[in-house]
N, C-alpha and C positions, 0 to 999 in steps of 0.2 A: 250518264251525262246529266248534269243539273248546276242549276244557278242556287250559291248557296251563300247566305251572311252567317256569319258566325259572331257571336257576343258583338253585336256592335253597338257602341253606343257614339250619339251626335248629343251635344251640349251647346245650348246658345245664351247668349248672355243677352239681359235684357234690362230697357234703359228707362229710366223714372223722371218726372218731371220734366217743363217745358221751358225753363231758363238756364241762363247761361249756370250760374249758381249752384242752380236746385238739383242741376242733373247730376244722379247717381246711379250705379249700374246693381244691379240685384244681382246676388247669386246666381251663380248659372243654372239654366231649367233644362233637366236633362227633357230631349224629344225622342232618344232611344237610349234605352239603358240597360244591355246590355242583351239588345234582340237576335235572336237566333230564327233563320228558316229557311227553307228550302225546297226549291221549285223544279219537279223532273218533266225532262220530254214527253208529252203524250198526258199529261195531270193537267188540271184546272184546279190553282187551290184562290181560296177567298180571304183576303185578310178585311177581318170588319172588324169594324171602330169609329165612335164619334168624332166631328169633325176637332182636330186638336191631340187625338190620339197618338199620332207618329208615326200613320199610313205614308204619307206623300214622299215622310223625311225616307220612309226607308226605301220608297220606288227609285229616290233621286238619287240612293245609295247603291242601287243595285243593276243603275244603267249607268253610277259612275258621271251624276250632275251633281254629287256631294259627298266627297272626304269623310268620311268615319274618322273620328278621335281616337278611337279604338276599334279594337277587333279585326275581321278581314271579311273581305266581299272576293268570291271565287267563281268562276266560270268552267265548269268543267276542269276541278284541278288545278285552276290556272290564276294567280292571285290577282286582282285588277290592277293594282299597283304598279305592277311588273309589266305593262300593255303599254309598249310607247311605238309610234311611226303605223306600220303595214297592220302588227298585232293589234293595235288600239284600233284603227280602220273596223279591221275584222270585226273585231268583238262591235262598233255601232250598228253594222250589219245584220250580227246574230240574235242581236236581245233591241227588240225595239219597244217604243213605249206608244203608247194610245192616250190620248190629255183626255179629258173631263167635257170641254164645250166646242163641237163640232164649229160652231157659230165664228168662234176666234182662233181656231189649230189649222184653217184652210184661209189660203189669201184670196180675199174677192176676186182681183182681177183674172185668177188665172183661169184657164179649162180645166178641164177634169183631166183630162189627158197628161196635161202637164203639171198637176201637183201630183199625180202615181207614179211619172213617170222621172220626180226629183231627185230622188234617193238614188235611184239609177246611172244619173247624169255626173251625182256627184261622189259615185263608188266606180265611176269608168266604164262603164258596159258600153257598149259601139251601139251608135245610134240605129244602128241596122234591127237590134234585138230589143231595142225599148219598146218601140209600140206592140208586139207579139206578146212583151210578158207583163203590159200594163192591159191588153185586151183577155190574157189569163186572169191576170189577179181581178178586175172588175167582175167577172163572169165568179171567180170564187167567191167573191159577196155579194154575190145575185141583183148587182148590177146589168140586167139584161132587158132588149140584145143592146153591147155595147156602144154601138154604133146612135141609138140615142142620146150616152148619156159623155162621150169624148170632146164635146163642142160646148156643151154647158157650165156654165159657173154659177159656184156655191150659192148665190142669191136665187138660182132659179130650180135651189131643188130642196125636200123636206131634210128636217131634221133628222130623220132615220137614215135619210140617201145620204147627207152629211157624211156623219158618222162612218157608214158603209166607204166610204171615199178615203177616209183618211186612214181606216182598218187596211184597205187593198195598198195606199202610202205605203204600210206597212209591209204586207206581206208579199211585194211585188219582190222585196230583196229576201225573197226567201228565208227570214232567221228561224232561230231554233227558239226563241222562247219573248214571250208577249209581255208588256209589262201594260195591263189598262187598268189605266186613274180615275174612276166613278166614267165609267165608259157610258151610263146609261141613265143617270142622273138627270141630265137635261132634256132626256127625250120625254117626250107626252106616253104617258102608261100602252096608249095601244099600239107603240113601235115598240119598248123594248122587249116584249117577248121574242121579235123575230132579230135583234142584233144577238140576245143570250142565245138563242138558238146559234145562231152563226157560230158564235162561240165553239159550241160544243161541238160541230159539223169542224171547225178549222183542226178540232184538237184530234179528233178519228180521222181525218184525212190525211191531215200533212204532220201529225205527231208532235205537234207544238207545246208547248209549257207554256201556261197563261193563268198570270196574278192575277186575278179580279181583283181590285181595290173597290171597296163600299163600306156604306154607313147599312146597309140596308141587310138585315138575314133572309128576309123574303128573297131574294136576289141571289143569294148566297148559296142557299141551302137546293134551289131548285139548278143551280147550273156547276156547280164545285163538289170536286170528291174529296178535298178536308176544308176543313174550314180554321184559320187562327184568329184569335180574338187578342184584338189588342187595346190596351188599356193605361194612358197616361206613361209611354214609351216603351209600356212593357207590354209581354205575350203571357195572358192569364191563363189561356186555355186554347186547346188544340185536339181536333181529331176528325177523324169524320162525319162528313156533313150531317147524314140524320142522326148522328149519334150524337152530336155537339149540339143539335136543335130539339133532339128527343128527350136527353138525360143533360142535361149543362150541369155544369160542375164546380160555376165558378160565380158570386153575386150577380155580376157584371156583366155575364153572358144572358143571366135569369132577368136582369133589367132591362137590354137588348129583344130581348122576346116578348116581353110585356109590354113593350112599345111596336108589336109588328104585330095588328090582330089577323091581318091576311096572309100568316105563314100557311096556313093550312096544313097542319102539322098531321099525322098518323099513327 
């Protein structure tokens, strides 16, 4: 079982000048050009690349917020394209995505209870089983004891509990594979240890697939069992983490590393 893009490439066209006149449109800038990869149950792989690289385009591609020009994005076998009514439902279910800034992914006014227990509300589950599998999934991102933190909202908790909050959004609808977008970026250095950690506890536990998306190898290499390198829409280089951080293979990866003096490599 795995979430797989195949050659895809997205093309955008991009526009010059500020008058009526002067505007022209440039050739189109490939943002994937002709990216391949693939994400299995129970792995953590890491796609890193500078910001402009063609990370984001391809998470938007692979949770089906952006059309590929080309190529095919697949779900277990199952072409995305081909996902319309109960099938589409399903598939927003199974592959969920994690944004970037805790800060703006959660709405102030709600409780905690009821931004876990959204997705729930709005994939049908009986009200009866919402609060039992929003006090599981809190308790799986060591949100404890629950009963603190169901009455709270976002402005009254850290950037790490954040984050933690909108992880259990996610996992309360039980899917089969994670898509998180620089998940750890906005956090202060001494939280993110303990969300990568989470990470890697979610992937032994519940057998999850989870894209790290990052600019960062440090990040990368200590929480993912391969790691792909992406560079100006393309995939330069790929393989296993300490082997991709050990021996790089590719300029681009060896610039990536010379910009990360606290990999602490071995």
């Amino acid at each position: 079982m795995s979430l797989v893009a195949e050659d895809v490439v997205v093309t955008y066209g991009r526009r010059l000048g500020s008058g009526i006149l002067s505007r022209r449109r440039t050739p189109a800038a490939p943002a994937l050009d002709g990216v391949g990869l693939t994400l299995g149950k129970g792995s953590i792989v890491a796609l890193v690349g500078e910001s402009g690289s063609g990370k984001s385009t391809l998470a938007r591609c692979l949770v089906r917020m952006q059309e590929p020009g080309a190529g095919r994005v697949s779900v277990d076998g199952t072409d995305l394209t081909a996902l319309r009514g109960r099938r589409l439902k399903d598939f927003r279910r199974r592959v969920q995505m994690i944004y970037q800034d805790p800060y703006e992914s959660l709405i102030p006014r709600q409780q905690v209870r009821d931004i876990v227990a959204e997705g729930l509300a709005i994939h049908g589950v009986p009200r009866a089983e919402r609060d039992e599998r929003v006090r599981e999934a809190l308790t799986a991102v060591g949100l404890t004891p629950v009963e603190s933190f169901l009455d709270r909202r976002p402005f009254e908790l850290s950037g790490g509990q954040r984050q933690r909050v909108a992880i259990a959004g996610s996992l309360v609808l039980e899917p089969a594979y994670l898509i998180a977008d620089e998940p750890v970026s906005m956090l202060d250095v001494s939280v993110r240890a303990g969300v990568l950690s989470l990470f890697g506890e979610l992937r032994r536990t519940r057998e999850l697939g989870i894209l790290l998306i990052t600019h960062d190898l440090a990040t990368a290499v200590h929480v993912a069992d391969r790691i792909v390198v992406m560079h100006r829409g393309r995939i330069v280089e790929e393989g296993p983490a300490r082997q991709v951080t050990a021996e790089p293979a590719h300029d681009y990866t060896r610039a990536l590393l010379a910009a990360t003096p606290d990999l602490g490599r071995t």
